[in-house]
C-alpha positions in Angstrom: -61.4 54.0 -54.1 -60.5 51.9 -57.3 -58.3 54.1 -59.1 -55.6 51.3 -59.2 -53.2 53.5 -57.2 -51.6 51.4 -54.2 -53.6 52.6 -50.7 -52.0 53.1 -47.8 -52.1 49.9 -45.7 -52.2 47.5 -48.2 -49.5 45.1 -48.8 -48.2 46.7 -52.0 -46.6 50.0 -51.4 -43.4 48.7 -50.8 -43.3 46.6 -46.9 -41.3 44.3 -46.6 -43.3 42.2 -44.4 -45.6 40.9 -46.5 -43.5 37.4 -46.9 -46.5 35.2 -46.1 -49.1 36.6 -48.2 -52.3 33.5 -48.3 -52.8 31.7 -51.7 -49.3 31.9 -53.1 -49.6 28.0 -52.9 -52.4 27.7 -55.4 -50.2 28.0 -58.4 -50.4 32.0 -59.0 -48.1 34.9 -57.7 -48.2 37.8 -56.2 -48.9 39.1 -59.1 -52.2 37.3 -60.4 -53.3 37.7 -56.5 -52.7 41.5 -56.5 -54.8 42.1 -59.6 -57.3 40.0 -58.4 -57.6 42.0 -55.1 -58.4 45.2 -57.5 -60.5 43.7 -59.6 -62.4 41.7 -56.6 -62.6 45.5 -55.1 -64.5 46.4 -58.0 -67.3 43.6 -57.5 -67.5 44.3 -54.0 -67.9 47.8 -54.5 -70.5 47.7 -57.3 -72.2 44.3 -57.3 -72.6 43.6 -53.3 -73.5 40.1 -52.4 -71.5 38.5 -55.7 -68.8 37.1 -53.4 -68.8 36.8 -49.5 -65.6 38.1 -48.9 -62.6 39.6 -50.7 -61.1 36.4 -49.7 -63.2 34.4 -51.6 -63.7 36.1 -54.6 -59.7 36.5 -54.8 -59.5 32.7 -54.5 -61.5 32.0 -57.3 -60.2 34.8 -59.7 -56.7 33.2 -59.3 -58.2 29.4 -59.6 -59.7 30.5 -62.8 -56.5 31.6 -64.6 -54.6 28.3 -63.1 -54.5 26.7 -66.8 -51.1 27.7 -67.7 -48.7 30.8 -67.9 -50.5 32.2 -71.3 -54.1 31.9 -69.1 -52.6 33.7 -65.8 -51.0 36.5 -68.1 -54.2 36.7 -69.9 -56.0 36.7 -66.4 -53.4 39.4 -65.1 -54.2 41.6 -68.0 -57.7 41.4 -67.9 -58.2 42.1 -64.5 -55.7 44.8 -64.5 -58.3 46.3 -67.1 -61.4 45.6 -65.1 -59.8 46.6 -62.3 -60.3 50.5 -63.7 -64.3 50.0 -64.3 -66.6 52.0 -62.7 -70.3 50.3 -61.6 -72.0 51.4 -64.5 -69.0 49.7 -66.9 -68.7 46.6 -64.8 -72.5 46.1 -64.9 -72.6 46.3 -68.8 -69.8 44.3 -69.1 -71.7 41.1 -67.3 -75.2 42.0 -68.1 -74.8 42.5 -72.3 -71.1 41.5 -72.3 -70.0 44.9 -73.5 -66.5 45.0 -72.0 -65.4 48.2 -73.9 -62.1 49.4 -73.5 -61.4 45.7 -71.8 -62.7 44.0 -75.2 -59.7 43.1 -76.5 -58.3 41.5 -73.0 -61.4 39.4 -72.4 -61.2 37.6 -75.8 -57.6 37.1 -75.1 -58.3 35.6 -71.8 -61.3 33.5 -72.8 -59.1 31.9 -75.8 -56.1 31.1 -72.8 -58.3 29.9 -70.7 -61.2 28.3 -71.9 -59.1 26.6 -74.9 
């Protein structure tokens, strides 16, 4: 389910109805808010119990790349790569910080954001 291919039914595959999406006041787009969804997916999927709701753990992927334009393009970037994880990659990558393929990305986004 988190091949990173739009679903049927969500908000990305092209409606034009989505005008009022929640959280495009807190300083990131559509876009940071659409990679967050995936890589939120991921956490849900694999690490139940992390966040209480898709919602939540959204809202707190996009506050934490709210510390410029260089964090939230790091932030996109990152989570675009998580996003493509599977439970045993995702587990590694928080348990012995082994992010792999996503190595790169994360030291990107920790220098943006954690300056």
């Amino acid at each position: 389910p988190t091949t990173g291919v739009p679903q049927p039914g969500t908000t990305d595959v092209g409606t034009t109805t989505d005008v009022g999406t929640t959280g495009s006041t807190t300083g990131g787009g559509e876009t940071i808010e659409g990679v967050c969804a995936d890589a939120c997916m991921v956490f849900l999927e694999c690490m139940p119990g992390t966040y209480p709701d898709l919602a939540t753990c959204v809202n707190e992927c996009v506050a934490a790349s709210s510390a410029g334009p260089k964090c939230e393009a790091a932030a996109i970037e990152f989570n675009t790569c998580i996003s493509g994880y599977d439970c045993m990659q995702l587990a590694d990558a928080l348990q012995n910080m082994e992010f792999g393929a996503c190595t790169d990305v994360f030291m990107a986004y920790t220098r943006s954001c954690n300056p």
